[in-house]
LOMI-330922 format. One record per residue (C-alpha): residue in three letters; x, y, z. Coordinates in steps of 0.02 Angstrom, whole numbers, plus 32768, in hexadecimal, padded with zeros to 4 digits. Example, Ala and Ser with C-alpha at 12.3 -4.5 7.8 and 13.67 -1.06 7.14 Angstrom:
- ALA,8267,7F1F,8186
- SER,82AC,7FCB,8165
% end
This chain:
- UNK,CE96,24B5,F327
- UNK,CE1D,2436,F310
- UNK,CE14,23A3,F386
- UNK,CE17,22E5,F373
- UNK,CD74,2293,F399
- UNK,CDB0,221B,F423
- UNK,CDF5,22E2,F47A
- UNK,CD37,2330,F446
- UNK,CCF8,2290,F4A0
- UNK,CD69,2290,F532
- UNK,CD38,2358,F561
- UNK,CC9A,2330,F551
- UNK,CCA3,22A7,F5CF
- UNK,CD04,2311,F643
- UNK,CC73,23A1,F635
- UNK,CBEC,2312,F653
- UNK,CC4C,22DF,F6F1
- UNK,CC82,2396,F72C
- UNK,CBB4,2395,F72B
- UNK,CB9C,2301,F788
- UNK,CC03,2355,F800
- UNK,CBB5,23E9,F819
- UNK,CB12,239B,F82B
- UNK,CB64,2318,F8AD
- UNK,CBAE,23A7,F917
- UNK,CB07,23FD,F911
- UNK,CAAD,238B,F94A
- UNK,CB3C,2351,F9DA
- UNK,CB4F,2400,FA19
- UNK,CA7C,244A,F9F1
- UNK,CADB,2501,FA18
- UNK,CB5F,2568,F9D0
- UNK,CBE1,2501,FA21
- UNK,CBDB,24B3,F96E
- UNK,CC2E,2529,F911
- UNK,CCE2,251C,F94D
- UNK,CCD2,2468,F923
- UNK,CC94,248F,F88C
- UNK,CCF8,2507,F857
- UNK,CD91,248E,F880
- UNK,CD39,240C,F81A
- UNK,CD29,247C,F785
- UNK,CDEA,24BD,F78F
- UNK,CE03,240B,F787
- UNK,CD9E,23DD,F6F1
- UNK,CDE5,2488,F69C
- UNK,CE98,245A,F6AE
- UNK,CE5B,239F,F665
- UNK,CE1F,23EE,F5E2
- UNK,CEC5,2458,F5B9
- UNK,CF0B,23B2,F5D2
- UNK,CEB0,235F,F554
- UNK,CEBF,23F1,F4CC
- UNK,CFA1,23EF,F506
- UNK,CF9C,233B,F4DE
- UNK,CF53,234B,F445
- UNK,CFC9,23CA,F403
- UNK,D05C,237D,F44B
- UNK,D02F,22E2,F3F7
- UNK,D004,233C,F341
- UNK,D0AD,239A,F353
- UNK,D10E,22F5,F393
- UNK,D0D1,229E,F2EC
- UNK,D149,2301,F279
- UNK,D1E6,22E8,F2D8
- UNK,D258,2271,F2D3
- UNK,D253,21E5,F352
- UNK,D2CF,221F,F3EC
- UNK,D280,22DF,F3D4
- UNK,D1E5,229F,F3DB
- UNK,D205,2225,F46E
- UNK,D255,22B0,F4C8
- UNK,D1DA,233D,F4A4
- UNK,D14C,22BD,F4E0
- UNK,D19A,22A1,F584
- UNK,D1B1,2351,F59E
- UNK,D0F9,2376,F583
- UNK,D0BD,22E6,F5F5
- UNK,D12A,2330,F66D
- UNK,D0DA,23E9,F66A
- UNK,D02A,238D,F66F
- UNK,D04D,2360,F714
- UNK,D09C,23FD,F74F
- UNK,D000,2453,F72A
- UNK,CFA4,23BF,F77C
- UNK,D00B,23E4,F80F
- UNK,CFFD,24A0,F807
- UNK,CF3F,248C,F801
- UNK,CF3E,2409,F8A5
- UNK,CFAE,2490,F8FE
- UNK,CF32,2527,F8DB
- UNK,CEB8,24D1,F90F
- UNK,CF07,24AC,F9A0
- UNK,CF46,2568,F9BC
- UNK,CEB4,25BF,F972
- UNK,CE28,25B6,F9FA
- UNK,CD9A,25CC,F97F
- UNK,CDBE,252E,F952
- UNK,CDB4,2472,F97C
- UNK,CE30,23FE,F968
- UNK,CDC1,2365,F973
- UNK,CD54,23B4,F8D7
- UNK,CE01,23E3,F86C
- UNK,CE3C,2338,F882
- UNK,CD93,22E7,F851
- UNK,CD91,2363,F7B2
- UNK,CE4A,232A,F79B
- UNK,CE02,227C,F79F
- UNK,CD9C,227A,F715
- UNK,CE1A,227B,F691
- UNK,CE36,21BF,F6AC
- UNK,CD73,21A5,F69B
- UNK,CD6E,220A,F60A
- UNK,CDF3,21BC,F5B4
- UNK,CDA4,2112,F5E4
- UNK,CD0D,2139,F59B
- UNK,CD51,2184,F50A
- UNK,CDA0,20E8,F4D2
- UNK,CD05,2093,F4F8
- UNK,CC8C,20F8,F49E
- UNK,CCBF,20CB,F3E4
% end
């Protein structure tokens, strides 16, 4: 499936930042201590990512229903977004190879991408 620009644009915004973390945490932590927050922050950007590529599909697919199915199906898939947001915050949590602190700041860049997204035109 091919992919809007403004989605192409909003993973690559959520790459550039999952770098800027990286780089941040390495040079916080100057040890291995940065990979669990690392590795948080790039299960973060990942799931943003699947995010992105859902709520493109959902919205192609919503476009050739009629208007209650479509409002309905919509709602649905905003709601499993943010299960999987929320199954990705608890693994972190659970999982001790990872941070929560760097998951959440992965999770985080979603609203930065989209805001730059819109901006970059």
């Amino acid at each position: 499936m091919k992919l809007s620009a403004i989605a192409e644009r909003m993973i690559l915004v959520v790459c550039v930042s999952l770098l800027v973390l990286i780089a941040a945490s390495l040079a916080y932590f100057r040890s291995l201590e940065f990979l669990p927050f690392s590795l948080g922050a790039l299960l973060g950007a990942a799931t943003n990512v699947s995010k992105i590529i859902m709520l493109e599909r959902a919205v192609d697919k919503a476009v050739g229903m009629e208007t209650k199915r479509a409002e309905n199906y919509l709602r649905i898939q905003y709601l499993l977004r943010y299960v999987i947001t929320g199954v990705v915050l608890a693994a972190s949590i659970l999982v001790p190879f990872l941070n929560i602190w760097g998951a959440a700041l992965g999770i985080l860049t979603m609203p930065v991408a989209a805001l730059f997204a819109r901006n970059m035109q």
